[in-house]
C-alpha positions as CSV (number, residue, x, y, z in Angstrom):
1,X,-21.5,48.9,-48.5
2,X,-22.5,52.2,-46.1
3,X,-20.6,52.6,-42.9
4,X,-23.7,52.0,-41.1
5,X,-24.5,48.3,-42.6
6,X,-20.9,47.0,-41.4
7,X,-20.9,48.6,-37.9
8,X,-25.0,46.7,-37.7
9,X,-23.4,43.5,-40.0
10,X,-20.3,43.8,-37.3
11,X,-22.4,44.0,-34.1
12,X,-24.4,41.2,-35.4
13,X,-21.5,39.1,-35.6
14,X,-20.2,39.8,-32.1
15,X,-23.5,38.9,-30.4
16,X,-23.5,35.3,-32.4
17,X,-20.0,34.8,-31.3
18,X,-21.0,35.8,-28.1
19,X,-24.3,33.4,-27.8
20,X,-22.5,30.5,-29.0
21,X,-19.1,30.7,-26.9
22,X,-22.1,30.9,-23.9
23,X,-23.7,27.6,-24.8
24,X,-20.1,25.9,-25.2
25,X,-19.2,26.9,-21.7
26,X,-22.7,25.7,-20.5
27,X,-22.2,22.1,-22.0
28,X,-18.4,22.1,-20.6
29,X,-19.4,22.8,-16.9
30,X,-22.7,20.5,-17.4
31,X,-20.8,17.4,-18.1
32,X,-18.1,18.2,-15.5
33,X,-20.2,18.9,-12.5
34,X,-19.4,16.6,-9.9
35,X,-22.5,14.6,-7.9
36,X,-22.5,13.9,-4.6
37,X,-21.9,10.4,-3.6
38,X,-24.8,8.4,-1.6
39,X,-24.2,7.0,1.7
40,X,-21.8,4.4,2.2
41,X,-19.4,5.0,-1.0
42,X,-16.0,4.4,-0.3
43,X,-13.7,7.7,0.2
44,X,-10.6,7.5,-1.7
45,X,-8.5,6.7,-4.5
46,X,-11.1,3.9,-5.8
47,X,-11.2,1.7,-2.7
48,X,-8.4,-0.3,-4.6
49,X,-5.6,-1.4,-2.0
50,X,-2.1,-1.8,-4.3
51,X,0.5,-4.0,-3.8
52,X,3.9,-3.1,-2.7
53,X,5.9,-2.0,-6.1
54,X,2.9,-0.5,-7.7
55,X,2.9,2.5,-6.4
56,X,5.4,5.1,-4.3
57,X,8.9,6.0,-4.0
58,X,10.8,2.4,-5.0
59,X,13.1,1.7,-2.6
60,X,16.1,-0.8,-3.0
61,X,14.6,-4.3,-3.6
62,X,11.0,-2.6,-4.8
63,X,9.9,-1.8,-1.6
64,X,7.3,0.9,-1.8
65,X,8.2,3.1,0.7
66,X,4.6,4.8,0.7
67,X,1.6,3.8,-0.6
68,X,-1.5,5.1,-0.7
69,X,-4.8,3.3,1.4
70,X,-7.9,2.1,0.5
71,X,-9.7,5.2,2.3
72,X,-12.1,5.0,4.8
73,X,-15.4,5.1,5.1
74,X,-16.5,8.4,7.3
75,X,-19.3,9.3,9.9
76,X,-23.0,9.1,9.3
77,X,-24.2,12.7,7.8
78,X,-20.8,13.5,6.5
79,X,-21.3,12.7,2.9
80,X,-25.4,13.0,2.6
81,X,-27.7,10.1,2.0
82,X,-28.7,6.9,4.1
83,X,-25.3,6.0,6.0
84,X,-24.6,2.4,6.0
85,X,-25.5,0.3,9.3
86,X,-21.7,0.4,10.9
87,X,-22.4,4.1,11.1
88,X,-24.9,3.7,13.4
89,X,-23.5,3.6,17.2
90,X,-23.5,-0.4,18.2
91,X,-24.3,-1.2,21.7
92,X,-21.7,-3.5,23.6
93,X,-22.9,-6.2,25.9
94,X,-21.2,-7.4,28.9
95,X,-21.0,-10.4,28.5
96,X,-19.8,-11.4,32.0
97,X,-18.3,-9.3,34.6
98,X,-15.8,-11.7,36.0
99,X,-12.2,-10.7,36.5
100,X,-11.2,-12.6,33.1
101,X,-7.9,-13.3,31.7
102,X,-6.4,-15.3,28.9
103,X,-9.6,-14.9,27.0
104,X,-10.3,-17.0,23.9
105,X,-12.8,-18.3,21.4
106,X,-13.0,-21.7,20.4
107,X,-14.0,-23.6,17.1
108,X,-17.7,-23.7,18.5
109,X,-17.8,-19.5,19.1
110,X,-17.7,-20.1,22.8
111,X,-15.7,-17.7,24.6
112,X,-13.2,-19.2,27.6
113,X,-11.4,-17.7,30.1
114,X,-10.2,-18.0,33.6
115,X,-11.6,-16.1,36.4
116,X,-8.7,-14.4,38.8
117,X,-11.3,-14.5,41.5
118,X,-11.4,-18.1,42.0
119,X,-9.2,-19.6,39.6
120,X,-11.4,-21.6,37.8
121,X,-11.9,-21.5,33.7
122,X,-15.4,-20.7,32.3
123,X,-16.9,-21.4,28.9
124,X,-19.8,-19.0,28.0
125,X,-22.7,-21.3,26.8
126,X,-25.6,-21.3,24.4
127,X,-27.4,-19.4,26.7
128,X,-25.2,-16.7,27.6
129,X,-24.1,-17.5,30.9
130,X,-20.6,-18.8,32.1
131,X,-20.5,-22.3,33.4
132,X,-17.0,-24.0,34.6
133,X,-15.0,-25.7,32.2
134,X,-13.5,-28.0,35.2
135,X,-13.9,-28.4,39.1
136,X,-9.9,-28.0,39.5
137,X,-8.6,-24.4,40.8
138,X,-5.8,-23.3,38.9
139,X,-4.3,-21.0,40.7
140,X,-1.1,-18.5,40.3
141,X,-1.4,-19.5,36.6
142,X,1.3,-17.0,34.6
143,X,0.2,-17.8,31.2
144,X,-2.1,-19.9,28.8
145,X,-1.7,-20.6,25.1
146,X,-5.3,-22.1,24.0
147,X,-5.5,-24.9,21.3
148,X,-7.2,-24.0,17.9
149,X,-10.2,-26.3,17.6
150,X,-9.9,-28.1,21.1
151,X,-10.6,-26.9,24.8
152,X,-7.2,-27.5,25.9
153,X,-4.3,-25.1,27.0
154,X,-0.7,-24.7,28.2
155,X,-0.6,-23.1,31.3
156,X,2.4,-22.0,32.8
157,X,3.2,-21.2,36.2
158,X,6.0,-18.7,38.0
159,X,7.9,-21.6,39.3
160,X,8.6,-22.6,35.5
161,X,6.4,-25.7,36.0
162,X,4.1,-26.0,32.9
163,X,1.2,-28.4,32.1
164,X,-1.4,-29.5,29.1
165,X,-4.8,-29.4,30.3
166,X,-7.4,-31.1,28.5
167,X,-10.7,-29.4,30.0
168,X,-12.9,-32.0,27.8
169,X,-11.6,-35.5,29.3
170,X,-9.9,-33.8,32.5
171,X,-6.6,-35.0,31.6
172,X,-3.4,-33.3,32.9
173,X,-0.2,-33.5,31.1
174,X,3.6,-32.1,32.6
175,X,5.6,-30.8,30.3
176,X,9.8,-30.1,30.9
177,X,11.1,-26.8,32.4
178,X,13.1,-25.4,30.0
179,X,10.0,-25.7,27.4
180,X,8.6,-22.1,26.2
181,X,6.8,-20.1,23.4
182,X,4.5,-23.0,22.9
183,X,2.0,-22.9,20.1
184,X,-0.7,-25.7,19.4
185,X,-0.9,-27.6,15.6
186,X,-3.9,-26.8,14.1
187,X,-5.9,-29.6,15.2
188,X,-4.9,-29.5,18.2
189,X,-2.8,-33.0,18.6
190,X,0.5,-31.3,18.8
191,X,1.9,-28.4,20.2
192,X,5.7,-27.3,19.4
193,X,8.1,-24.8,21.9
194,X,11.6,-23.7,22.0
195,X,13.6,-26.3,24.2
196,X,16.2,-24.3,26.1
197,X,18.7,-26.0,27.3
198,X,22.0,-24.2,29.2
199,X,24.1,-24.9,26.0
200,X,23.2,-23.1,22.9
201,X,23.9,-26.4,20.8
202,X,21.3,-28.2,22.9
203,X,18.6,-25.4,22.0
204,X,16.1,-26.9,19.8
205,X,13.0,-25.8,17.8
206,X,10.5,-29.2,19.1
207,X,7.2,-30.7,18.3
208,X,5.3,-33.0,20.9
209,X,2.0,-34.7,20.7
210,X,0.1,-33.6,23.4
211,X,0.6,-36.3,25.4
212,X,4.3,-35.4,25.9
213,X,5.5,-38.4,23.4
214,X,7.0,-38.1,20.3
215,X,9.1,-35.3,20.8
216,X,10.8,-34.5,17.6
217,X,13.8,-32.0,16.7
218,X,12.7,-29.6,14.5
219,X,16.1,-27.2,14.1
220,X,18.7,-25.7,16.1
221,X,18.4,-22.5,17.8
222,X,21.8,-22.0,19.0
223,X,21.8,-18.5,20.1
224,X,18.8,-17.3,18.2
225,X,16.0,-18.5,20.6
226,X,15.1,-14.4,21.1
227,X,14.6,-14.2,17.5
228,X,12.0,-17.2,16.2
229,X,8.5,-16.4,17.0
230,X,6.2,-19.9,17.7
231,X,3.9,-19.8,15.6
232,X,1.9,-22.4,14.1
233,X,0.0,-21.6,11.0
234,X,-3.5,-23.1,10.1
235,X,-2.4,-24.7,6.8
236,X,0.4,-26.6,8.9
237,X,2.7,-25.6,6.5
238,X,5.3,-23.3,8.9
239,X,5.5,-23.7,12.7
240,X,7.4,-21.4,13.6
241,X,9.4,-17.4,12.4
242,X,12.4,-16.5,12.7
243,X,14.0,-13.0,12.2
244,X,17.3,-14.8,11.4
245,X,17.6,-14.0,7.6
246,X,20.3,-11.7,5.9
247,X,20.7,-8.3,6.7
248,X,18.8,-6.0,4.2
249,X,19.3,-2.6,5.8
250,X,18.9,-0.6,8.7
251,X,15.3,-0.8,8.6
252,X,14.3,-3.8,7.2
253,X,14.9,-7.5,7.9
254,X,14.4,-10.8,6.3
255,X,11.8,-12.8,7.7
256,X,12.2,-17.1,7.3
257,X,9.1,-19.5,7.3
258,X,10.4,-22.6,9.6
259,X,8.5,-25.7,8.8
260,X,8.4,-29.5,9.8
261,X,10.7,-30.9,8.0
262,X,13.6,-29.0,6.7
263,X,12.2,-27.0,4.4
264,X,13.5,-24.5,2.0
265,X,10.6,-21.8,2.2
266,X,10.7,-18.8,0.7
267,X,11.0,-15.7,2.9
268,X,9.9,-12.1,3.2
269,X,11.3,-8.7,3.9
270,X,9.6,-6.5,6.5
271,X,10.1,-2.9,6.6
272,X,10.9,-2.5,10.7
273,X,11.5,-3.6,14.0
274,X,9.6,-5.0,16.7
275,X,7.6,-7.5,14.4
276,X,4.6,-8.8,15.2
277,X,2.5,-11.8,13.5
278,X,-0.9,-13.2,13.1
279,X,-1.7,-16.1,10.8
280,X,-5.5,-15.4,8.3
281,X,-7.6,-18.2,9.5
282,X,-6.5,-20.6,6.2
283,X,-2.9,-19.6,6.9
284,X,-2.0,-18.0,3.5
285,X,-1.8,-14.6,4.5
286,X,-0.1,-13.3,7.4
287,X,-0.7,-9.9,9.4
288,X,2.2,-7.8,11.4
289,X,2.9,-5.2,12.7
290,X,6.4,-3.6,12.7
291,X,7.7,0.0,13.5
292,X,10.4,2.1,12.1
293,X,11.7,5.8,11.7
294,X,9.6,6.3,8.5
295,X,6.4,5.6,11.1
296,X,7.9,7.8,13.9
297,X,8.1,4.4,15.6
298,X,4.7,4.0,15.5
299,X,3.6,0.4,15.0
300,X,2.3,0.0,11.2
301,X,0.0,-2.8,10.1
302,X,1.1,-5.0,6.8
303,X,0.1,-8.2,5.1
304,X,1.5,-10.6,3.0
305,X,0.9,-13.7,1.0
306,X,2.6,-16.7,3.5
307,X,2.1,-20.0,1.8
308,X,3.3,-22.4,-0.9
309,X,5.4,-20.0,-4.1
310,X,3.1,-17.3,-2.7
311,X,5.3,-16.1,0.2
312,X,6.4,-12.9,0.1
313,X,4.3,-11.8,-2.4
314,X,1.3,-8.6,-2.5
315,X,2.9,-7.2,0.6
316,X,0.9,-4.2,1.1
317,X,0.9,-1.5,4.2
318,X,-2.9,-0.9,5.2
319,X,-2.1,2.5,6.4
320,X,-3.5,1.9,9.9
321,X,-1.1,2.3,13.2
322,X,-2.0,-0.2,15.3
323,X,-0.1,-3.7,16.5
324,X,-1.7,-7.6,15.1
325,X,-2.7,-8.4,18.7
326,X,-4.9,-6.0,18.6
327,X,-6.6,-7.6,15.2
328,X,-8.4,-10.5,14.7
329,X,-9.3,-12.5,11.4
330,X,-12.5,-13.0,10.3
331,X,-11.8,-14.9,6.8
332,X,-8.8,-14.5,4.6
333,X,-10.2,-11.0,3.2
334,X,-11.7,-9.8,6.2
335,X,-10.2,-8.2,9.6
336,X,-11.2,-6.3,12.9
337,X,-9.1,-4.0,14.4
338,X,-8.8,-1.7,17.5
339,X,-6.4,1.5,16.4
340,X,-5.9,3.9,19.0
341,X,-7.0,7.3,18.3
342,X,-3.7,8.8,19.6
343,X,-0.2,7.1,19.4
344,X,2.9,9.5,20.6
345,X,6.2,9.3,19.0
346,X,8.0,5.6,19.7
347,X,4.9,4.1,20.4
348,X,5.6,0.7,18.6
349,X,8.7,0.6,21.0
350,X,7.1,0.9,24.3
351,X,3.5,-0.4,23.7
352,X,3.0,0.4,27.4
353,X,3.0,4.0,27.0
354,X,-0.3,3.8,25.1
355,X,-2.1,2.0,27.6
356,X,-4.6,4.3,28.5
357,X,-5.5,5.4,24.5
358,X,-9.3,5.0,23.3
359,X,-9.6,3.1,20.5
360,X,-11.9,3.0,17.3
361,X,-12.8,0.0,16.3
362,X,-12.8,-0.9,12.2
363,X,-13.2,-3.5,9.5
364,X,-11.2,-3.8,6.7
365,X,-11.5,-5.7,3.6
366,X,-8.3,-6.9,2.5
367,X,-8.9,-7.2,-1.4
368,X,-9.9,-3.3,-1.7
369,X,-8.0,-1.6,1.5
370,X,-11.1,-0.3,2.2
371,X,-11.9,0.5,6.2
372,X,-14.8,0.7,7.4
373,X,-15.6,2.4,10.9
374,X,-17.9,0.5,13.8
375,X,-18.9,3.3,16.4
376,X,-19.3,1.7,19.8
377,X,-21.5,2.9,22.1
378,X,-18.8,4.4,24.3
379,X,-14.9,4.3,24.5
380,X,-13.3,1.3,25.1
381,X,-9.6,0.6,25.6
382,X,-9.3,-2.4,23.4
383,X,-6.7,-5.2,25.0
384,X,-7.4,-8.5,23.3
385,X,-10.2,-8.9,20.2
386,X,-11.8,-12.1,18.9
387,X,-14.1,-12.6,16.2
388,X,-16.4,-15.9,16.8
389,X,-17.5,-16.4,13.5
390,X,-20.6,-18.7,14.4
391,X,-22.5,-15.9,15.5
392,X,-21.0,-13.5,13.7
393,X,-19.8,-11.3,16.7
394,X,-16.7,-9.7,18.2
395,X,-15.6,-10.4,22.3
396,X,-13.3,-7.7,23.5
397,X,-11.4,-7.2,27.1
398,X,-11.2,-3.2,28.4
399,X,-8.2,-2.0,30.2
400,X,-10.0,-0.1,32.3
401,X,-12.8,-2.6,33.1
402,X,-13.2,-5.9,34.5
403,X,-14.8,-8.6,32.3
404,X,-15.6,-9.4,28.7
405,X,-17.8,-7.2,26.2
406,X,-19.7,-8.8,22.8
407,X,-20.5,-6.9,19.6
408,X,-23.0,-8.3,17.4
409,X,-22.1,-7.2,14.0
C-alpha cells in the first residue's frame, strides 16, 4: 500500500474517532442536564426530615449532634414558575385594638382575652366583634392559665391570692396561697399545681377538681419545685416534667414524664438548657426549645415522640432558632412558628435581649422537615401565636402594638 493511501486511510480514521467521541459526549451532557424546578418544590436534601441517629456526628448515647433540615421553601421569583400561595404577601387584620393580655383560643376558635383598660375579659364572636365574657372587673390580675376546652381560668393576683373563674356559669372558686404553676386537665374538670409549703417534705405535685375538692398527692417535690414544668398533656397521660433525671453530660439532661398515678414512664434526653415545652394537640409529640454552646446559646427547636413505649423516640432538631412559645400546633404534623430574623449570641439565655427582633413567620410539616415561609404584610414582633383551627387562621399579639392581629391562612 502507497504512502499516500495510509496518510488518506489514517486521516479517515481520525475524523471517525473524532465524530463518534462528539456524539458520546452529546448523549453524556444530554442526560445530565439539570431542569429547573417549578414553583413551590421543596429546596433541599429531599424535603425528608431524619431522626436523631440517622445522620451526623454520633455523639455518646446516639445523639446526632447535627443534622441536616428539611429545607425551606424560598421567595416567590426565586426559583421560576407559579410560586405557591404562602409566597404571596398575606394581609393581617386587627382584630381588635384593645390593650389585650393573656390571649387565648378556645375549643370553639374564639379568641379571649382581658382588656388592661377596664379589666374586663372579652370573647371575639361570630361576627367579629368583642363582647364581655362577664360583668365582674378583674382588676390587678398578674396571671391567667386558660382551660383547654372550657372558658375558665386561674387568675392570679400580686397579693398571692388566686381564684378559678368559670366565665360560662359565673362561678368563682379560691384556691390556697402557696398553689402555683397551675395547668388545667384536658377537659377542663381538673387542674394540677405545685403545693409549696415552707418545708420541702410538705412540697407536693397536686391535682384538684375545679371546684377545690378532691385534692390528691400526686409526688413529692422536696427541693425540686424549680425543676418540674406543669404541664398537662392532651392525652392525659403526663401532668407534669421534671428536669430531675440523671446527669448525662454538660450539655444534656434527662427529661421524666410525671403522670397520675406513679408511673414508670419512659424519659428523654435533651441536648441543652433552658428547656422549653409544648404538648401536639393529641399529646404524642412534644415541642421544646433548649439552648446550648453548640447553638451559641441560641434557643433551638426539637420534637419528640411523648407518649405510651413511644417516648423518647424520633427526636429530631428542625433546624429553626426560635423558643416553643413562640409556636403553636395545628395537628400532630403541622406547626406555626415566629423565628426572629436576628438572634445575638446567648439569646436562649436572656430571651429579653431579643425583644425588639422582627420575625418571619413559617409552617412546618413535621413528617418531611419541610418549612414553608408566610410573608406578612409588614413586620411584626411576634409575642404569643394561636392557631384556631375552626377557621383555619392564626391570632398573633405585637410587641410593639396594642391589640390582637388574625391571619387567614
Amino acid at each position: 500500500m502507497s504512502p499516500t493511501i495510509k496518510r488518506i486511510l489514517l486521516i479517515t480514521g481520525l475524523i471517525a474517532v473524532a465524530a463518534l467521541l462528539a456524539i458520546g459526549l452529546y448523549l453524556v451532557f444530554k442526560k445530565t442536564t439539570v431542569t429547573p424546578p417549578t414553583g413551590g418544590e421543596p429546596v433541599g436534601e429531599g424535603g425528608q426530615l431524619p431522626t436523631a441517629g440517622e445522620r451526623g456526628e454520633q455523639a455518646p448515647g446516639g445523639v446526632v449532634t447535627e443534622i441536616p433540615g428539611g429545607g425551606v421553601l424560598p421567595p416567590a421569583g426565586s426559583i421560576g414558575g407559579a410560586a405557591p400561595a404562602y409566597f404571596k404577601p398575606i394581609p393581617v387584620e386587627k382584630v381588635t385594638s384593645d390593650f389585650s393580655s393573656y390571649t387565648s383560643v378556645n375549643a370553639n376558635g374564639q379568641l379571649r382575652y382581658q382588656n388592661g383598660a377596664d379589666g374586663k375579659f372579652y370573647r371575639i364572636g361570630i361576627d367579629g366583634k368583642p363582647t364581655e365574657m362577664a360583668d365582674q372587673v378583674f382588676y390587678n390580675v398578674q396571671n391567667v392559665t386558660w382551660a383547654k376546652s372550657k372558658d375558665k381560668a386561674v387568675l392570679e393576683y400580686p397579693d398571692g391570692s388566686k381564684i378559678i373563674y368559670d366565665f360560662d356559669n359565673k362561678k368563682q372558686v379560691t384556691l390556697p396561697r402557696h398553689w402555683q404553676d397551675f395547668s388545667f386537665s384536658p377537659d377542663s374538670s381538673e387542674i394540677a399545681a405545685k403545693s409549696l409549703a415552707l418545708a420541702p417534705e410538705n412540697r407536693w405535685l397536686v391535682v384538684s377538681k375545679d371546684d377545690g375538692t378532691g385534692t390528691r398527692l400526686i409526688e413529692p417535690l422536696g427541693e425540686n419545685a424549680d425543676k418540674v414544668i406543669m404541664s398537662w398533656s392532651p392525652s392525659r397521660q403526663t401532668v407534669a416534667l421534671a428536669q430531675t433525671g440523671q446527669p448525662v453530660g454538660a450539655d444534656r439532661r434527662e427529661i421524666l414524664f410525671i403522670g397520675l398515678n406513679g408511673e414508670n414512664f419512659k424519659s428523654t434526653i435533651v441536648e441543652g438548657a433552658d428547656f422549653m415545652p409544648q404538648w401536639s394537640t393529641t399529646g404524642k409529640k412534644l415541642l421544646y426549645s433548649v439552648d446550648s454552646a453548640r447553638s451559641d446559646f441560641k434557643p433551638e427547636l426539637w420534637v419528640v415522640n411523648a407518649y405510651g413505649e413511644g417516648i423518647g423516640s424520633e427526636r429530631r432538631m428542625l433546624e429553626l432558632n426560635t423558643w416553643a412559645n413562640k409556636c403553636t400546633f395545628a395537628d400532630d404534623t403541622t406547626l406555626f412558628c415566629a423565628v426572629p430574623r436576628e438572634l445575638p449570641t446567648g439569646a436562649g439565655m436572656s430571651p429579653e435581649i431579643a425583644a425588639d427582633t422582627a420575625d418571619d413567620l413559617y409552617k412546618i410539616d413535621l413528617r418531611t422537615g419541610l418549612k414553608t415561609s408566610i410573608p406578612l404584610d409588614q413586620n411584626y414582633t411576634i409575642d404569643t401565636l394561636s392557631f384556631d383551627g375552626v377557621n383555619n387562621k392564626l391570632f398573633f399579639s405585637d410587641h410593639h402594638q396594642t391589640g390582637v392581629f388574625g391571619v387567614s391562612l
